[in-house]
ZAVO-277097 format. One record per atom (N, C-alpha, C): residue in three letters; y, x, z; atom name. Coordinates in pm, whole numbers. Each point is the difference from the previous one (the first is absolute). Example, Ala and Ser with C-alpha at 12.3 -4.5 7.8 and 13.67 -1.06 7.14 Angstrom:
2
<"ala",<-569,1319,780>,"N">
<"ala",<119,-89,0>,"CA">
<"ala",<120,90,0>,"C">
<"ser",<105,-35,-72>,"N">
<"ser",<119,82,6>,"CA">
<"ser",<109,-77,73>,"C">
This chain:
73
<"unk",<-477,-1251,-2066>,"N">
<"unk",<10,23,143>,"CA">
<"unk",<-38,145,34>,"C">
<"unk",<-84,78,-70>,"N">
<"unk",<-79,97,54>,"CA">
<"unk",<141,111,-71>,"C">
<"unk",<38,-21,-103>,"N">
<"unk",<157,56,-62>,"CA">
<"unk",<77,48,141>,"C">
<"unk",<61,-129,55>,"N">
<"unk",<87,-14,82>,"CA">
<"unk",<-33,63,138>,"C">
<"unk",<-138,24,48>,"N">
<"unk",<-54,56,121>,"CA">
<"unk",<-50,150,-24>,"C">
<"unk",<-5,60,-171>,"N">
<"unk",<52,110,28>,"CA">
<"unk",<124,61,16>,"C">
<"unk",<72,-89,-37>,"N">
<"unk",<114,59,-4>,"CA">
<"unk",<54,18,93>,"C">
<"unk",<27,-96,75>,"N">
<"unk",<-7,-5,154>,"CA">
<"unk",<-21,71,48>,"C">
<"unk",<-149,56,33>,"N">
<"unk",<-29,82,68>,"CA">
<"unk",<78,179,-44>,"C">
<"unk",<-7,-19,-130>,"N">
<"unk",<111,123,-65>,"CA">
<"unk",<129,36,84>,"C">
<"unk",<20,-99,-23>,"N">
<"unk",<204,-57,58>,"CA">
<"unk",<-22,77,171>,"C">
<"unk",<-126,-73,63>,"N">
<"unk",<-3,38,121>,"CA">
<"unk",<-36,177,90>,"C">
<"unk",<-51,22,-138>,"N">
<"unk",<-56,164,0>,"CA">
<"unk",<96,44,-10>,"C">
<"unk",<119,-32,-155>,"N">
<"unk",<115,93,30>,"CA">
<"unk",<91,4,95>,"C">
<"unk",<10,-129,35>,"N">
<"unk",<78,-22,113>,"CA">
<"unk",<-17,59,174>,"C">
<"unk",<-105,-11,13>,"N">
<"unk",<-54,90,135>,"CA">
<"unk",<26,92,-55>,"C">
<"unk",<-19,93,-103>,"N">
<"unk",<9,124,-4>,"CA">
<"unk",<125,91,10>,"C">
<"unk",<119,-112,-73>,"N">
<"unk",<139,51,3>,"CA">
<"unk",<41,-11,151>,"C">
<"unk",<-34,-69,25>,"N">
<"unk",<48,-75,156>,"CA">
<"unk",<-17,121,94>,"C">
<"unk",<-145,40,-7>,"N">
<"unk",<-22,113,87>,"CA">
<"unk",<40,100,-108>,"C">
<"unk",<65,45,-68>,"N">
<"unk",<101,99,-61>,"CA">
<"unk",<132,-20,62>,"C">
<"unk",<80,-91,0>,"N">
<"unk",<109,-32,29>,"CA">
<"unk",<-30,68,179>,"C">
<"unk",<-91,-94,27>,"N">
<"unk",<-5,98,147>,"CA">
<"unk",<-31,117,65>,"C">
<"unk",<-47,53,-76>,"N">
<"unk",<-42,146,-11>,"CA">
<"unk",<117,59,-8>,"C">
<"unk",<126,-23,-100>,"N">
<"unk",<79,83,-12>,"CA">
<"unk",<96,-12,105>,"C">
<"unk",<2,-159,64>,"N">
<"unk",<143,-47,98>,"CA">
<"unk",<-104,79,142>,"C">
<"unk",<-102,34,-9>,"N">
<"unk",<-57,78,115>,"CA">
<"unk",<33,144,17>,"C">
<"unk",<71,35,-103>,"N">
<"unk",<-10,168,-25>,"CA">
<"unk",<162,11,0>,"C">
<"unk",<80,-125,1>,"N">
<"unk",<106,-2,-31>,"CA">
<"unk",<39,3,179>,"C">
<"unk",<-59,-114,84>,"N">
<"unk",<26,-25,125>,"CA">
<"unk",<-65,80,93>,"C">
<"unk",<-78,128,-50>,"N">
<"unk",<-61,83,99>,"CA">
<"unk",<69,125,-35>,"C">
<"unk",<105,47,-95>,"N">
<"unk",<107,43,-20>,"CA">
<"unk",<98,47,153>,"C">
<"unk",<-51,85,26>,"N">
<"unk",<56,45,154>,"CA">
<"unk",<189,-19,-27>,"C">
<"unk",<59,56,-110>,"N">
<"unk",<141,10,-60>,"CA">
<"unk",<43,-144,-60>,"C">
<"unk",<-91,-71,18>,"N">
<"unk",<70,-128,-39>,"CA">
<"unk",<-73,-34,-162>,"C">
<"unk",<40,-107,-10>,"N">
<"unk",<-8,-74,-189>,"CA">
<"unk",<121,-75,16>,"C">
<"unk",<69,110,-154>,"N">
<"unk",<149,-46,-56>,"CA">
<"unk",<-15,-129,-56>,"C">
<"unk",<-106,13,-88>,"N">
<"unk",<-96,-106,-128>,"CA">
<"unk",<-91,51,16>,"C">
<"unk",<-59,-167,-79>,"N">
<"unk",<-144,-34,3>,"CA">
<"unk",<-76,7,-191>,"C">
<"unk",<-33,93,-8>,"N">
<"unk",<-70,-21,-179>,"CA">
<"unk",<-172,42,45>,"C">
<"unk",<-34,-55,-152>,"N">
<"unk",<-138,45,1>,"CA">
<"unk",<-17,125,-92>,"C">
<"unk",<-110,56,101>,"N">
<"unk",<5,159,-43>,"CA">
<"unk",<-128,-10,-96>,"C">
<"unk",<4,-5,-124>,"N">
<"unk",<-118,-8,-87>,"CA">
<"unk",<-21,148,-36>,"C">
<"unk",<83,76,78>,"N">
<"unk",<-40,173,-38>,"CA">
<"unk",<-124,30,110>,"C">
<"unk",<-26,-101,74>,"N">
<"unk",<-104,89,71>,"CA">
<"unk",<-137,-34,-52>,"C">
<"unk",<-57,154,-1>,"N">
<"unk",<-115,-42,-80>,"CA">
<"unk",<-105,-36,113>,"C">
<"unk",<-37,31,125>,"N">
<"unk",<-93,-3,79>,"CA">
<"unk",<13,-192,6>,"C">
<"unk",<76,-68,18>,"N">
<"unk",<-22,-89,47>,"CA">
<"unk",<-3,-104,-135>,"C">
<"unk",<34,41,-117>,"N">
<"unk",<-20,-34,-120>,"CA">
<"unk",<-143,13,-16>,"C">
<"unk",<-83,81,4>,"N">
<"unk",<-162,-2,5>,"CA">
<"unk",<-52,-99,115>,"C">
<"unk",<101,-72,84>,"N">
<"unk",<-85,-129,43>,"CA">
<"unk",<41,-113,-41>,"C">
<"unk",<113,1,-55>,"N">
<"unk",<25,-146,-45>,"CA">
<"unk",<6,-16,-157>,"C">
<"unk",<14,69,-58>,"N">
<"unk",<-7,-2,-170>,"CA">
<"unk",<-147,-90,-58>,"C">
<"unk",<-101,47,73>,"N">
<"unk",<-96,-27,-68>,"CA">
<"unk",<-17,-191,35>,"C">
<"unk",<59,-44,165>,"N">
<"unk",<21,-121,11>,"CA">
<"unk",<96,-66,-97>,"C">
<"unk",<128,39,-56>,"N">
<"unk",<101,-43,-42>,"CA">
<"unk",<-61,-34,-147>,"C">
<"unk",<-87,127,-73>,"N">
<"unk",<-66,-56,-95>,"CA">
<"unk",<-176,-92,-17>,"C">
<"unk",<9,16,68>,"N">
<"unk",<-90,-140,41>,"CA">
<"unk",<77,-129,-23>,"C">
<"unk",<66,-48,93>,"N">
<"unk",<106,-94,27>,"CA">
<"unk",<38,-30,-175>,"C">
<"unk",<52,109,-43>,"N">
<"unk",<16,-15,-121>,"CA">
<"unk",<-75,-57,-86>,"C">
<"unk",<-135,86,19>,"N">
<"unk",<-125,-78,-118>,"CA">
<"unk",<-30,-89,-11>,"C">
<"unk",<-36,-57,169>,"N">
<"unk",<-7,-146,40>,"CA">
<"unk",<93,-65,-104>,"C">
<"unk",<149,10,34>,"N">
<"unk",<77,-102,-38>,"CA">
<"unk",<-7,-14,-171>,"C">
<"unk",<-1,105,-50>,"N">
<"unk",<-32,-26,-163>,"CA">
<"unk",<-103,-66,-42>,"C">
<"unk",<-141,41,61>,"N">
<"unk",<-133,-45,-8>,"CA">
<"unk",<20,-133,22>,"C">
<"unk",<76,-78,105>,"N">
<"unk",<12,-98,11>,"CA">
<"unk",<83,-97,-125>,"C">
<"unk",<117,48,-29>,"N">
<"unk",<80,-27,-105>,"CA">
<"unk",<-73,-14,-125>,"C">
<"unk",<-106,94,-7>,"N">
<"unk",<-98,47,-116>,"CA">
<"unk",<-87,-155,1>,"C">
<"unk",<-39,-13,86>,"N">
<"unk",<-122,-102,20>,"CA">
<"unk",<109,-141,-32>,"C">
<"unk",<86,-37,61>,"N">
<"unk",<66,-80,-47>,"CA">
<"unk",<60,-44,-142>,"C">
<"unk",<9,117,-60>,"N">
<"unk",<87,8,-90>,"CA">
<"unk",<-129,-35,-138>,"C">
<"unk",<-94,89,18>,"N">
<"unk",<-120,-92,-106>,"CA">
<"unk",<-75,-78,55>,"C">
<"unk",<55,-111,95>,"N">
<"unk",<-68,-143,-34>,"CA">
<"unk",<-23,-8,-107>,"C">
């Protein structure tokens, strides 16, 4: 059980974190005075990469750590 509730909580770290990535970029896309042709994610920016990287690998650790704990029952 304790496996499965880190992982969880992993899953949920990365997931908020992309989420507010995804919106970060459709924010920069829709405050675009000239319009947005398309919508991509800009992983070239580094400023806003120093706030979410370090969540995304979290999220990550969690989820292995969790996998980890499961995996040597």
């Amino acid at each position: 059980m304790k496996a499965l509730i880190v992982f969880v909580a992993g899953l949920i770290v990365f997931g908020v974190t992309f989420a507010g990535w995804i919106y970060l970029n459709g924010l920069g896309c829709g405050m675009n005075p000239t319009g947005c042709s398309g919508f991509s994610l800009n992983w070239s920016d580094f400023e806003a990469l120093q706030i979410f990287l370090p969540t995304f690998f979290l999220g990550a650790v969690l989820m292995v750590l969790g996998v980890w704990i499961w995996w040597r029952r």
